[in-house]
LUMNURO-64881 format. One record per residue (C-alpha): z, y, x. Coordinates in steps of 0.05 Angstrom, whole numbers, padded with zeros to 5 digits, always signed. Layout:
# residues N
ZYX ...
//
This chain:
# residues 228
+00855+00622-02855 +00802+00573-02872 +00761+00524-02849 +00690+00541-02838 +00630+00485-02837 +00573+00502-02787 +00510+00465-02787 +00482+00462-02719 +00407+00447-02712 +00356+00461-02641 +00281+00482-02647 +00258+00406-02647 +00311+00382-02698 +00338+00332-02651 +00401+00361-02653 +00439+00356-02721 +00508+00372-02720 +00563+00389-02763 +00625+00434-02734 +00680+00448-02769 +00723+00501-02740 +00780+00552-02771 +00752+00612-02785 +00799+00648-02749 +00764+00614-02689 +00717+00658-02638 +00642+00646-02634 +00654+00629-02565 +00706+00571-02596 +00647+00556-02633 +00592+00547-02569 +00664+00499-02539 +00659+00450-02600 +00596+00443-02590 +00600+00423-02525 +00643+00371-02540 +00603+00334-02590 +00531+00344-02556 +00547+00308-02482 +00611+00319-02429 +00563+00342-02372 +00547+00414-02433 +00574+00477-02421 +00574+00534-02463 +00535+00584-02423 +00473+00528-02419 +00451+00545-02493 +00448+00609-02531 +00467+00613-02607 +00422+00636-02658 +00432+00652-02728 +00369+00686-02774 +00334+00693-02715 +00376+00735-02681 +00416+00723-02622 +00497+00723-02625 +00512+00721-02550 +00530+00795-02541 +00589+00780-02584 +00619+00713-02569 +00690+00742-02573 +00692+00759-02648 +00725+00722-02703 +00674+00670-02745 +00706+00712-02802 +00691+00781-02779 +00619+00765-02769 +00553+00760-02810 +00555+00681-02816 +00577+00640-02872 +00600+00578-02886 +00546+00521-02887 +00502+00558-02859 +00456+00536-02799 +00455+00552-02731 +00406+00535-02677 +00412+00536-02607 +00368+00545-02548 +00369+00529-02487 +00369+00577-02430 +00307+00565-02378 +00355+00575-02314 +00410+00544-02319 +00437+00548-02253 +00427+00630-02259 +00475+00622-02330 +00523+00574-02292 +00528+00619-02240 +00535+00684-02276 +00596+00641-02317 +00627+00628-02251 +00619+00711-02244 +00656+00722-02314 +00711+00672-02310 +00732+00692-02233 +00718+00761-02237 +00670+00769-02189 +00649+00847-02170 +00582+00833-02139 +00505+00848-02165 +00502+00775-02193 +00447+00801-02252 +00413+00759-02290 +00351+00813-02278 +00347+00806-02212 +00321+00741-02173 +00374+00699-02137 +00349+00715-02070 +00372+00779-02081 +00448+00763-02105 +00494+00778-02057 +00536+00725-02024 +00485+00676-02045 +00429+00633-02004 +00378+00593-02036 +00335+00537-02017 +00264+00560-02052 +00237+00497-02021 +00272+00448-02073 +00252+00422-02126 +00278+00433-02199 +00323+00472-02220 +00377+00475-02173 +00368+00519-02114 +00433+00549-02087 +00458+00523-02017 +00508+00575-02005 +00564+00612-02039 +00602+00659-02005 +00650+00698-02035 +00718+00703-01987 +00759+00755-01985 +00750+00792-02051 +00807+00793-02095 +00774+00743-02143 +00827+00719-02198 +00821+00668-02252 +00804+00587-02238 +00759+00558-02198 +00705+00537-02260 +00694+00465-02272 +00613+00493-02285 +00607+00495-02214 +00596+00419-02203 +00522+00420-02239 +00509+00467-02169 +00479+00400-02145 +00444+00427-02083 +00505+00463-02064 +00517+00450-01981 +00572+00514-01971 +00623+00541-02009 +00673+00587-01987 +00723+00616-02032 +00785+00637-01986 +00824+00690-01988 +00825+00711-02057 +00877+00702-02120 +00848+00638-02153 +00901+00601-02190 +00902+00537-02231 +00869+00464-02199 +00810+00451-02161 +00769+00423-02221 +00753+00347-02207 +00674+00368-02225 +00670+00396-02148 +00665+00313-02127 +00595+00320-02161 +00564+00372-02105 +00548+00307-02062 +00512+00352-02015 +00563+00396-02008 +00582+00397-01923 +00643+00445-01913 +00690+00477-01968 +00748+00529-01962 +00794+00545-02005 +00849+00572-01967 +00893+00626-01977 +00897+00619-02056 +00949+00607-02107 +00916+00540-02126 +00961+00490-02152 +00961+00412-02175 +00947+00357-02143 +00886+00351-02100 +00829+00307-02136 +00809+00248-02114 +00746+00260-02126 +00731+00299-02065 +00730+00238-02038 +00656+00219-02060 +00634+00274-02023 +00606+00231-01965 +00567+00292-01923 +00630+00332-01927 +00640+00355-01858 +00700+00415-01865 +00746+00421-01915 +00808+00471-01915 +00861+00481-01973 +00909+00504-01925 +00959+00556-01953 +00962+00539-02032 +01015+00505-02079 +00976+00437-02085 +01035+00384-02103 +01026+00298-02097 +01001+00264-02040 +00932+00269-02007 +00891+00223-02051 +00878+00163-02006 +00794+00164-02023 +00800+00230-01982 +00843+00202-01932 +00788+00145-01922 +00723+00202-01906 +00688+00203-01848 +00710+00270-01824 +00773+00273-01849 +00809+00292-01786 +00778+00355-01780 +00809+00374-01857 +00869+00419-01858 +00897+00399-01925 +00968+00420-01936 +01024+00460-01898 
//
């Protein structure tokens, strides 16, 4: 195994990096290191990687040293034009999610999905709706840049691991379930910034640690059912 040095360069040259990474390492290890030195809020499906012009997403699992790229050679990356479509359609891979979630079709069309078209920007899912459908995996920590996210229901499904701390970003999030999973940690305390969060229900997992006394402090928090 060695170690292979990646130059890492965007369209306006504002972006010079240098990565390296064992060779052994998966292009998809690659797009993770680069996350970490370009800014905490970066995830890997928000930028596609280019080498020669051609694009190596449709093969982020191989090895650096099964595939065409050398080492100190340059890379560029570009960034994707919908981001919440990519974030959302990460949230589709990593839970297994069986739905029509395309990125061909429009998001008014996804199923389980609302959108606000009259927002602004970027962002324009309310509502995600997925209960009841034998989703497995973890609940993805990409899901906090959903910033105009009011619903989300998740229960009833196999989701293991934490609730990711990033969900105390939705600040318009208004009700949340998560019950009947396999989720398990302690509960963050970062729910607790959610200040229009009306319902929330984690009833039914294997959450450890006490109940976080910022949520204990919320407005509505008498109406939560938190732990058996």
């Amino acid at each position: 195994m060695n170690n292979y040095i990646v130059y890492i360069r965007d369209i306006t040259c504002k972006i010079n990096l240098q990565i390296i990474i064992d060779s052994s390492f998966t292009l998809r290890d690659l797009k993770d290191e680069i996350c970490k030195k370009l800014d905490n809020d970066m995830y890997p499906c928000l930028f596609r990687l280019v080498h020669k012009g051609q694009s190596l997403e449709d093969n982020l699992d191989i090895h650096l040293e099964e595939s065409a790229i050398e080492s100190e050679e340059i890379l560029h990356i570009m960034f994707v034009l919908n981001p919440e479509k990519e974030i959302l359609l990460e949230i589709k891979r990593k839970m297994n999610i069986q739905l029509n979630w395309d990125r061909n079709l429009h998001l008014r069309d996804w199923e389980r999905i609302e959108i606000d078209e009259n927002f602004e920007g970027k962002y324009k899912v309310i509502k995600i709706d997925i209960y009841y459908l034998q989703l497995t995996g973890e609940i993805p920590k990409e899901i906090g840049k959903l910033t105009n996210l009011q619903y989300l229901s998740l229960y009833d499904n196999q989701l293991t691991g934490e609730i990711p701390k990033e969900i105390g970003k939705l600040i318009n999030l208004q009700y949340v379930s998560l019950v009947n999973n396999k989720l398990t940690g302690e509960i963050p305390k970062e729910i607790g910034k959610l200040t229009n969060l009306v319902y929330l229900d984690l009833y039914n997992n294997q959450l450890t640690g006490e109940i976080p006394k910022e949520i204990q402090e919320m407005k509505y928090y008498k109406n939560f059912k938190i732990k058996k």
